[in-house]
Backbone as CSV, one residue per row, in Angstrom:
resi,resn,N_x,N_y,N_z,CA_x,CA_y,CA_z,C_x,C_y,C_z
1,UNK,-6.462,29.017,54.034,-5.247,28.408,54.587,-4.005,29.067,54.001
2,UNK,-3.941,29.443,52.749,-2.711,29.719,51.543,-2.283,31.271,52.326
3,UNK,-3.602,32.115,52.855,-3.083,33.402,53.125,-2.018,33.271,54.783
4,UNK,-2.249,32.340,55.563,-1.386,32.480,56.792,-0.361,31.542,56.703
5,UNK,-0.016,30.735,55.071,1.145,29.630,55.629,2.370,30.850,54.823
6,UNK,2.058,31.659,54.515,3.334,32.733,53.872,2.951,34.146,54.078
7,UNK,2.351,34.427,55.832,2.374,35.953,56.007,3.634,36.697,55.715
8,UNK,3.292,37.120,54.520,4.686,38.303,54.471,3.748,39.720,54.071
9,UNK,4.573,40.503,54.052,4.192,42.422,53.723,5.641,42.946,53.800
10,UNK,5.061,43.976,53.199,6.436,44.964,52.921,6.565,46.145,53.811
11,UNK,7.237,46.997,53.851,7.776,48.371,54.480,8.451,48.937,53.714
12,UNK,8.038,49.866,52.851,9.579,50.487,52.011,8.865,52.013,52.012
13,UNK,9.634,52.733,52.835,9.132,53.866,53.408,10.630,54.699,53.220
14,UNK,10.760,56.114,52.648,11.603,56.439,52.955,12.062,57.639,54.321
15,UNK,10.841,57.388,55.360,10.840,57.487,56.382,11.400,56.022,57.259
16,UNK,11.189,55.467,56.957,11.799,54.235,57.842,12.891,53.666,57.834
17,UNK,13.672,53.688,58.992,15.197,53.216,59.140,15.276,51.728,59.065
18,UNK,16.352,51.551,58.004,17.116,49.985,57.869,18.015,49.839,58.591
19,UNK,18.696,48.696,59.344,19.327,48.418,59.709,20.276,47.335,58.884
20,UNK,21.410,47.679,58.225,22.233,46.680,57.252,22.092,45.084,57.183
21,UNK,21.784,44.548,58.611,21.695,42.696,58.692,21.213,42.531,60.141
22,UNK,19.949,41.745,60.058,19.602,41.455,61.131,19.849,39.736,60.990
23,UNK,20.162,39.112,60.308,20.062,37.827,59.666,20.946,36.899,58.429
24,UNK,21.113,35.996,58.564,21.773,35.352,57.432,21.505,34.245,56.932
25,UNK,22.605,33.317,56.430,22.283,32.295,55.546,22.691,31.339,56.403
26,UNK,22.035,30.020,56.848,21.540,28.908,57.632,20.827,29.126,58.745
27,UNK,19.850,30.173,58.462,18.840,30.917,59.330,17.898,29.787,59.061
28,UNK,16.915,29.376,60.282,15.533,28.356,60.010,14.663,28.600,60.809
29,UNK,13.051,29.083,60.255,12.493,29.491,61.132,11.400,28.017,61.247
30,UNK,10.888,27.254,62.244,10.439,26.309,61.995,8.896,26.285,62.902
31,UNK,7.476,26.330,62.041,5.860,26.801,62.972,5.715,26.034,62.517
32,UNK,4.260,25.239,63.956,3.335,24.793,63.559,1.828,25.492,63.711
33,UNK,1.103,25.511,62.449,-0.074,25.992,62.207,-1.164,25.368,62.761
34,UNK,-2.248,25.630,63.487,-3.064,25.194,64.254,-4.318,25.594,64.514
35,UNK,-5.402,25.174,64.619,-6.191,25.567,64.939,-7.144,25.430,65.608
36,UNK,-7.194,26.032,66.773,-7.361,26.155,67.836,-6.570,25.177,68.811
37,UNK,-7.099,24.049,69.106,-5.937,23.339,69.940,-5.346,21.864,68.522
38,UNK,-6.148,22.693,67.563,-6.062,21.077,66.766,-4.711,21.499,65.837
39,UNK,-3.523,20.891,65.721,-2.596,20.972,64.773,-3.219,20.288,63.712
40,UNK,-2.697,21.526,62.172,-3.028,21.588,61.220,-1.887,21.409,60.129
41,UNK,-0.786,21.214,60.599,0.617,21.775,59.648,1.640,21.894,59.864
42,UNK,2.560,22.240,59.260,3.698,22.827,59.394,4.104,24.331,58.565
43,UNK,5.020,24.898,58.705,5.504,26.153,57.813,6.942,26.627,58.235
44,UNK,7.843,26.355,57.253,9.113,27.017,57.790,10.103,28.232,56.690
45,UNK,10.690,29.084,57.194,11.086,30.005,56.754,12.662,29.521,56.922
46,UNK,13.492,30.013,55.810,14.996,29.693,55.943,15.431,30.806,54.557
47,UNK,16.736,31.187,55.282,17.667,31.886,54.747,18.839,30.421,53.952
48,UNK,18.696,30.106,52.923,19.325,29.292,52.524,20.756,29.161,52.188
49,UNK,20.898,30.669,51.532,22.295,30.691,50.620,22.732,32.641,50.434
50,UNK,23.585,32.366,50.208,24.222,33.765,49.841,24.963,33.487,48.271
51,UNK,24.081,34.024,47.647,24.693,33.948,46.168,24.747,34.964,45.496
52,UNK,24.729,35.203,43.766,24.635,36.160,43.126,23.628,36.018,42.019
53,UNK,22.849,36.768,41.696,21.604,36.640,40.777,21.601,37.484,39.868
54,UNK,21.703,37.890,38.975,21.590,38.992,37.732,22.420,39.928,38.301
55,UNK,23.740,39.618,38.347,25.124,40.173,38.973,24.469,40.871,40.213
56,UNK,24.020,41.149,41.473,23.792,41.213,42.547,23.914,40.062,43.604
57,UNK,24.535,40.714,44.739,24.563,39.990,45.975,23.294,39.626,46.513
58,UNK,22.908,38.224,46.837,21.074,38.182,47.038,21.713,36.919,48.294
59,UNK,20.438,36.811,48.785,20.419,36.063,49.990,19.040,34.862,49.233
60,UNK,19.119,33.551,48.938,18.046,32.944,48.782,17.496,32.374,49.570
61,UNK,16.097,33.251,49.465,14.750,32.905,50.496,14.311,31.955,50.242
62,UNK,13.607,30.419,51.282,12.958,29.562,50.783,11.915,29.638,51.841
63,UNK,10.558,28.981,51.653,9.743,29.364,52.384,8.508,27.837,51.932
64,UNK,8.365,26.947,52.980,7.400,26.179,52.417,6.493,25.574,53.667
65,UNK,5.424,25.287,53.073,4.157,24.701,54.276,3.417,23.722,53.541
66,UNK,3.437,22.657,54.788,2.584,21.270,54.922,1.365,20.800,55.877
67,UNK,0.345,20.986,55.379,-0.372,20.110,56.374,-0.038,19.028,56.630
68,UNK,-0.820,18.584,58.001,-0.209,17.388,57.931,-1.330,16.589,57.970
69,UNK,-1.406,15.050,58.420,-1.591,13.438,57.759,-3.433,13.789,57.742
70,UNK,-3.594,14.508,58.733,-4.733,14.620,59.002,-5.789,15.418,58.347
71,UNK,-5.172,16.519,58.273,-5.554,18.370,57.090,-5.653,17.183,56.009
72,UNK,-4.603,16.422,56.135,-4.202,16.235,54.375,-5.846,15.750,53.934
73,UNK,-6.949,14.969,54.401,-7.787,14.346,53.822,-8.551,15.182,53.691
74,UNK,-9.008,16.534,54.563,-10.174,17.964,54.253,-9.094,18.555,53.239
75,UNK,-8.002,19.402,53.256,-7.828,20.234,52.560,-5.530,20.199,52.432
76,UNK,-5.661,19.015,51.457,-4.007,19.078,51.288,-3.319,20.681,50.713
77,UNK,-2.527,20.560,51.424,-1.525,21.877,51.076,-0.064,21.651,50.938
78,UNK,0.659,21.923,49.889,2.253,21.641,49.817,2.418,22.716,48.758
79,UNK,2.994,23.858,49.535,3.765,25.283,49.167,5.226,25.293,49.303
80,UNK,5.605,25.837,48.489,6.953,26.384,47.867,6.843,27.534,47.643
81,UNK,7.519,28.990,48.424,8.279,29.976,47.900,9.416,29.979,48.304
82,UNK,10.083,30.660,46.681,11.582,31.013,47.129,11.969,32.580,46.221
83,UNK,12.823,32.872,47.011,13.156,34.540,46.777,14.416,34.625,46.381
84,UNK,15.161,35.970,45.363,16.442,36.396,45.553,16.440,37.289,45.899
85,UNK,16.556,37.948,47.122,16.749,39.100,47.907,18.186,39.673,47.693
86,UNK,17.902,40.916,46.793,19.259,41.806,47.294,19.420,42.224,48.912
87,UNK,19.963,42.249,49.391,20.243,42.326,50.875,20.666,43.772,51.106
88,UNK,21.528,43.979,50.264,22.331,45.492,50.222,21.503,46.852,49.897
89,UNK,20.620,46.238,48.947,19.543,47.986,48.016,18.318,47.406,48.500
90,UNK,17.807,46.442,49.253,16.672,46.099,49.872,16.004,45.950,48.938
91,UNK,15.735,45.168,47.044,15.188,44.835,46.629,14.968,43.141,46.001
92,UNK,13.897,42.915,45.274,13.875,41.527,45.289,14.322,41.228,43.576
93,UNK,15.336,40.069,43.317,16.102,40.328,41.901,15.279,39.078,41.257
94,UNK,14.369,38.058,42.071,13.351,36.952,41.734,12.232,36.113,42.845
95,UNK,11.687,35.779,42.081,10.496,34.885,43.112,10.065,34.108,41.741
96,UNK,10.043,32.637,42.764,9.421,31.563,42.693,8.297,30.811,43.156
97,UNK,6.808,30.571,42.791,6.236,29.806,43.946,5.743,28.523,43.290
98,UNK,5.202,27.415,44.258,4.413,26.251,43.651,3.247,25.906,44.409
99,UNK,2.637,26.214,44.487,1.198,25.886,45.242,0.367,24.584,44.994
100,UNK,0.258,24.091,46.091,-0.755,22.999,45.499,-1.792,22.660,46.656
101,UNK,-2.904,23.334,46.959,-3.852,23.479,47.750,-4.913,22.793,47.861
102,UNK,-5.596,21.799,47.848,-6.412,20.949,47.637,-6.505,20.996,46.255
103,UNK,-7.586,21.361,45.501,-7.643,21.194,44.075,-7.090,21.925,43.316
104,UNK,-6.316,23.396,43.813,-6.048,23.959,43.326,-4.614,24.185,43.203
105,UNK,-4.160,24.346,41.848,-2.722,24.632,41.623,-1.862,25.830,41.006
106,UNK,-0.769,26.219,41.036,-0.405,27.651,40.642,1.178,27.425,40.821
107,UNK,1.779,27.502,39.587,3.123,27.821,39.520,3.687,28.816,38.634
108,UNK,4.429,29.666,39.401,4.724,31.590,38.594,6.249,31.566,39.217
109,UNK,6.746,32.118,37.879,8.295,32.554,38.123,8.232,34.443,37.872
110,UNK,9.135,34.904,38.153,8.881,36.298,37.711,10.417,36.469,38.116
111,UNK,10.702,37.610,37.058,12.385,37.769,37.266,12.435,39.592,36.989
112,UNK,12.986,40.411,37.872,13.248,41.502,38.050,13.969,42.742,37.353
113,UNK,13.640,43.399,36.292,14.711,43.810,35.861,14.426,45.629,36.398
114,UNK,15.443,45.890,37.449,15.162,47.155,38.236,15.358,48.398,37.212
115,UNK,16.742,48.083,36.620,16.792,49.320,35.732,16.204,49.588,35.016
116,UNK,15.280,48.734,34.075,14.363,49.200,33.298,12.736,49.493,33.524
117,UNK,13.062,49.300,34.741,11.571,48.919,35.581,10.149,48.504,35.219
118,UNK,10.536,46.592,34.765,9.813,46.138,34.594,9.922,44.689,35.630
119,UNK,9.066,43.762,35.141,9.087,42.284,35.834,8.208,41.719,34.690
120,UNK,9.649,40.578,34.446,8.630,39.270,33.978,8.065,38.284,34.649
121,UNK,7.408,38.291,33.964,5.974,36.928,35.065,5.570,36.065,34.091
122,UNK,6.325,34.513,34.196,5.761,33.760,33.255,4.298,33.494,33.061
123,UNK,3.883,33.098,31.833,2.704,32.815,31.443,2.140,34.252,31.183
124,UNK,2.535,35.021,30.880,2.297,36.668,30.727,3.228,37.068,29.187
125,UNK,2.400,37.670,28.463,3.274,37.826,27.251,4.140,39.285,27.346
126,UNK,3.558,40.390,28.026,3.710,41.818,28.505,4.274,41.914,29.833
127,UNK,5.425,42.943,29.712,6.010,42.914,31.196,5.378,43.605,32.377
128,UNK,5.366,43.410,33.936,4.495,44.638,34.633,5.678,45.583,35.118
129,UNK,4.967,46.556,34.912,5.801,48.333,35.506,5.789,48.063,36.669
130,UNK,7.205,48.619,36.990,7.531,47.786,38.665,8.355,49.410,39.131
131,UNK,7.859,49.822,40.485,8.274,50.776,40.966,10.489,50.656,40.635
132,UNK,10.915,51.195,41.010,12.857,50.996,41.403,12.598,50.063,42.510
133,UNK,11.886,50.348,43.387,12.019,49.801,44.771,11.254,48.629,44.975
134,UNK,11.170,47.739,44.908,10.245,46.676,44.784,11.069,45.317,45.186
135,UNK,9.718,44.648,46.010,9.786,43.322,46.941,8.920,42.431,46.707
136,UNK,9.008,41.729,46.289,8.330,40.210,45.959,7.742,39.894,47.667
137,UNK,6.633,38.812,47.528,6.235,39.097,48.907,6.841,38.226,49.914
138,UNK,7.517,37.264,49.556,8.688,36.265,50.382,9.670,37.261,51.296
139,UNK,9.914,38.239,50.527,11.373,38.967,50.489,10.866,40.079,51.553
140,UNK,10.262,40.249,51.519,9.467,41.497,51.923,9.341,41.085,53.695
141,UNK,8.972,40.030,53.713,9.126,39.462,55.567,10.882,40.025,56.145
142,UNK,11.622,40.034,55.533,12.783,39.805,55.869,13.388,41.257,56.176
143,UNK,12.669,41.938,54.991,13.278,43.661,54.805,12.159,43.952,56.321
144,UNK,11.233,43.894,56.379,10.613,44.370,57.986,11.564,43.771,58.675
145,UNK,12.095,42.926,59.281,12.983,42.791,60.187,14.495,43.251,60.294
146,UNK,14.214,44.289,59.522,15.683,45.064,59.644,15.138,46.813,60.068
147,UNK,13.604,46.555,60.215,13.669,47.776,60.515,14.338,48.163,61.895
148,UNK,14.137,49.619,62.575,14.529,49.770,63.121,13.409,51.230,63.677
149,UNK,14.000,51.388,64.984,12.868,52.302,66.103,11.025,52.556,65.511
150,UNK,10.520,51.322,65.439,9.372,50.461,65.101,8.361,51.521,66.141
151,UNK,7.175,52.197,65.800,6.545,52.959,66.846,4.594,52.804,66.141
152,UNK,3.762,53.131,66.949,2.761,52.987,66.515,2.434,54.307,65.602
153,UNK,3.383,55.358,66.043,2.351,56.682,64.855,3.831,55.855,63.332
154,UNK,4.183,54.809,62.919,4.737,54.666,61.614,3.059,54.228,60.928
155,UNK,2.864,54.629,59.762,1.995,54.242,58.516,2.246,54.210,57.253
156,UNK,3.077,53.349,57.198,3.498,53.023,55.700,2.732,52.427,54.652
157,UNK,2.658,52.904,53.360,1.660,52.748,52.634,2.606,52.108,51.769
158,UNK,2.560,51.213,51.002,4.078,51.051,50.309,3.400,50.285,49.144
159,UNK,4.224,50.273,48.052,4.244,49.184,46.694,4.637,47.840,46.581
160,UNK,3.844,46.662,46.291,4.319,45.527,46.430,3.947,44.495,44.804
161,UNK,4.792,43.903,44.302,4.723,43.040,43.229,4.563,42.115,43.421
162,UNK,2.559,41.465,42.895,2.223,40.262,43.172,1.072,39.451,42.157
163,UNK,1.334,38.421,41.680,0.090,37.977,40.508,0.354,39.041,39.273
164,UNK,-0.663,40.172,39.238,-0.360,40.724,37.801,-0.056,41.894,37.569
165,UNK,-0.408,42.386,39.074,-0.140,44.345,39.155,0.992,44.140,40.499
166,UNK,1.075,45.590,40.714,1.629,46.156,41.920,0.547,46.796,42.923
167,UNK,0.692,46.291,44.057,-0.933,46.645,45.105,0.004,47.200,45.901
168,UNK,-1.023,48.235,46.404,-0.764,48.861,47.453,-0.949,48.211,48.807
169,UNK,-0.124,48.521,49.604,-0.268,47.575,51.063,0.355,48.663,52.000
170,UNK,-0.868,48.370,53.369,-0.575,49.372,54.644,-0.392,48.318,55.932
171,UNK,1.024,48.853,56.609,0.901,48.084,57.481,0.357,49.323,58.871
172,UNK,-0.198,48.627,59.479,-0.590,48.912,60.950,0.210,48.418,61.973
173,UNK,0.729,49.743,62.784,1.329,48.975,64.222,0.609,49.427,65.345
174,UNK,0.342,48.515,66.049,-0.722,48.411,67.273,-0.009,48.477,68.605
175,UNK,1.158,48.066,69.077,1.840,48.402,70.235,2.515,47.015,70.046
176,UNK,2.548,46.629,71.591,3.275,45.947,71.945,2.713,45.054,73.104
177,UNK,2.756,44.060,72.932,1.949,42.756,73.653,2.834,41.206,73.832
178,UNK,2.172,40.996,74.817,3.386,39.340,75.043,2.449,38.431,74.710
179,UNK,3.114,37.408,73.982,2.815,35.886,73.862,3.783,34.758,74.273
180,UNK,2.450,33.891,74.600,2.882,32.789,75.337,3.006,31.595,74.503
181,UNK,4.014,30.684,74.448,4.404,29.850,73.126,4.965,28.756,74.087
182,UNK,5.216,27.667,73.854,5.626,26.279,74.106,6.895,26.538,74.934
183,UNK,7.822,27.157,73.840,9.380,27.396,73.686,9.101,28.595,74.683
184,UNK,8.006,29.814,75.095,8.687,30.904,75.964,7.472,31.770,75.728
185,UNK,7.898,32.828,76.568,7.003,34.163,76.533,7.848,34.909,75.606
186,UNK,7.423,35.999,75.242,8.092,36.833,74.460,7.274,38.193,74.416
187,UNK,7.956,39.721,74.287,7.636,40.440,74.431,7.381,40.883,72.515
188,UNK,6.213,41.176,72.116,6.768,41.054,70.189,5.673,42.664,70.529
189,UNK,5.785,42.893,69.337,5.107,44.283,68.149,4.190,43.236,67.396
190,UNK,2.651,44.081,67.970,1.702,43.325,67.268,0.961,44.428,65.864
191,UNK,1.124,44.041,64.865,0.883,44.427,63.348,0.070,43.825,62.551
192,UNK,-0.749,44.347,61.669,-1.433,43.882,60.812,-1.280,44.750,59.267
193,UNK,-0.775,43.400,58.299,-1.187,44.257,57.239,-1.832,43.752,56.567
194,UNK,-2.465,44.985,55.235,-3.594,44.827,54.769,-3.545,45.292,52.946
195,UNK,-3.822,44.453,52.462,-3.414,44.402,50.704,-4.898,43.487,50.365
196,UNK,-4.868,44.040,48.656,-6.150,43.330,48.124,-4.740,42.493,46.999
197,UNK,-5.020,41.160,47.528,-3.886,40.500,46.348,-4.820,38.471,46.214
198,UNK,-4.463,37.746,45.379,-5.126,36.377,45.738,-3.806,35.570,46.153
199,UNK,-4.300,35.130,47.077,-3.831,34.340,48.037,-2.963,34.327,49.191
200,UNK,-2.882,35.758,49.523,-2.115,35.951,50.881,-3.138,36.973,52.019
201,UNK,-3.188,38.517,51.166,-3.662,39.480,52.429,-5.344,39.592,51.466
202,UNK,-6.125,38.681,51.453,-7.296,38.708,51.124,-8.323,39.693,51.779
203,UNK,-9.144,40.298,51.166,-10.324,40.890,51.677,-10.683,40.082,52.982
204,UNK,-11.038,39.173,52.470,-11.893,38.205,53.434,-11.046,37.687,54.921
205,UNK,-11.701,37.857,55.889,-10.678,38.004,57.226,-9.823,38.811,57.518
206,UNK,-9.026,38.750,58.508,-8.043,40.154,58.828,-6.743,39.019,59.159
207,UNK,-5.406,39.777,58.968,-4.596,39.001,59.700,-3.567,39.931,60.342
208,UNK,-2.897,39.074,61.614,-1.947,39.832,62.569,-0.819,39.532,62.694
209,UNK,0.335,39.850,62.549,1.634,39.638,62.994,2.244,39.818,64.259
210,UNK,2.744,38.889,65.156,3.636,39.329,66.156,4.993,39.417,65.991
211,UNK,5.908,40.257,66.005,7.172,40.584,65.697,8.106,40.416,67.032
212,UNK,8.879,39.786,67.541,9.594,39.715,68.612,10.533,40.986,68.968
213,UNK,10.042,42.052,70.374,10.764,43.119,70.683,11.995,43.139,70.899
214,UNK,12.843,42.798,70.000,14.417,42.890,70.096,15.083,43.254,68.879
215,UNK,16.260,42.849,68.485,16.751,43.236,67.236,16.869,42.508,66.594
216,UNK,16.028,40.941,66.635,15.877,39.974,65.341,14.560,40.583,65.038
217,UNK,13.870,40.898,65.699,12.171,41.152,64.919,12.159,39.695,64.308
218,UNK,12.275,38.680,65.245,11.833,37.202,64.490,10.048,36.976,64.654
219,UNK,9.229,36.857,63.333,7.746,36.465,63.501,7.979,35.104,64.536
220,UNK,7.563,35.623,65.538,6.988,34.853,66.515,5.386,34.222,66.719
221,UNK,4.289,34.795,65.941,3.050,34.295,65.664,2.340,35.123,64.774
222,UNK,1.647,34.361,63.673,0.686,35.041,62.958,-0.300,34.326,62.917
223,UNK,-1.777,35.179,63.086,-3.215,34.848,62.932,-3.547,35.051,62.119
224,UNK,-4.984,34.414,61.641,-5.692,34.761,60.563,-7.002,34.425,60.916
225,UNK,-8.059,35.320,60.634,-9.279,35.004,60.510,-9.677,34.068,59.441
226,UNK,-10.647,33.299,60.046,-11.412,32.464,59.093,-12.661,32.180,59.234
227,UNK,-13.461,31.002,58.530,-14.973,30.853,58.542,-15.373,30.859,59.860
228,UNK,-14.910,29.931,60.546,-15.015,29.456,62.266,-13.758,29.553,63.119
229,UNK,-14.001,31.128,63.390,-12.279,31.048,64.357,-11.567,31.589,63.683
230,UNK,-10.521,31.119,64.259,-8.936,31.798,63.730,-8.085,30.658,63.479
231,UNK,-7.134,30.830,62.642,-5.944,30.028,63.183,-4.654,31.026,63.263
232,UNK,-3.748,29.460,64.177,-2.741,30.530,64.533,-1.142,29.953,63.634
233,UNK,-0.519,30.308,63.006,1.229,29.750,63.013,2.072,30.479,64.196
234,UNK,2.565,29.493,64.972,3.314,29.756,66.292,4.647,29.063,65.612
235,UNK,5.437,30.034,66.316,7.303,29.530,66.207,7.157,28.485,67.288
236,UNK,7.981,27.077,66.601,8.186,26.007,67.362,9.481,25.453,67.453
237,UNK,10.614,26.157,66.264,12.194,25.852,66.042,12.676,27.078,65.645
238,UNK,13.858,27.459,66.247,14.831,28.460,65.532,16.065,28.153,65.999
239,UNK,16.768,28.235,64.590,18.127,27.893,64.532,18.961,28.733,63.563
């Protein structure tokens, strides 16, 4: 469940074009998670604030998912991430998460220090070696949607900071396909990426992104394989 209520991945290619702002602060992205016809949840994405974090301009990411009344008795879930996204140098200056997954629990702060290129990660006595360029994985949804002329021969192999190392992660772009949603059809960029990390882009199953073909690149649906089936998070609010 933990890997599709916070599909994020990175892009940091210095083949790949940014576009300065696709997005801002009282941005709300608002899914419900489901599976198959059975609702399972909620999950919403929001651009909260425009502040300053270890003297940088950052945008704070919040990001949280609920099952709901029903999930809650097989398998309760109540997630918290939140990000400080530099907006300007496309890196991440903090991440926050709180997990609480049926029995299982996990709370990690980690705070960025680029120039010396390390990251602290509480509960860690030693800092981890962190590329210059580096995205926490909240932050990292947001920097893909600023890309720009998105094509299937792109293969970005890129560096991402998560748990205790830096993993490598490839995204795949597959073309371009429409989905059908409550709220509309939509023409999106269907993607998959793929990282060995715990609790998002797991070995186990595959997962897909749909990216909306315009110049928000708003996630419009992500899948995930599982034991029996798939499930899906579909956009159900944007504001």
């Amino acid at each position: 469940m933990k890997k599709l209520l916070l599909l994020t991945f990175i892009l940091m290619c210095s083949t790949v074009n940014v576009e300065a702002k696709k997005f801002g602060p009282g941005e709300r992205l608002v899914y419900l998670v489901h599976w198959g016809v059975i609702p399972a949840g909620y999950a919403t994405l929001e651009v909260r604030s425009k502040t300053v974090k270890a003297g940088r301009n950052v945008y704070h990411l919040w990001s949280e998912a609920k099952s709901n009344s029903f999930f809650d008795s097989i398998y309760k879930v109540r997630d918290v991430n939140e990000s400080w996204y530099d907006y300007e140098n496309n890196v991440s200056v903090g991440y926050e998460k709180t997990l609480r997954e049926g029995k299982y629990a996990k709370d990690e702060k980690v705070l960025y220090d680029l120039e010396k290129g390390l990251a602290y990660k509480s509960g860690r006595k030693e800092p981890i070696v962190i590329p210059s360029k580096v995205l926490d994985i909240l932050s990292s949804l947001y920097y893909i949607r600023k890309l720009e002329n998105i094509s299937p021969k792109m293969h970005p192999k890129l560096d991402v900071q998560s748990g205790e190392k830096v993993w490598k992660l490839e995204v795949r772009i597959y073309g371009k396909e429409k989905v059908k949603l409550p709220i509309g059809e939509f023409n999106c960029w269907k993607m998959e990426p793929i990282m060995r990390d715990d609790g998002i882009f797991k070995a186990k199953g595959r997962l897909f992104v749909w990216l909306k073909d315009d110049e928000s690149l708003l996630p419009v649906r992500l899948r995930t394989e599982i034991a029996v089936g798939f499930m899906d998070i579909d956009l159900k609010e944007y504001k």
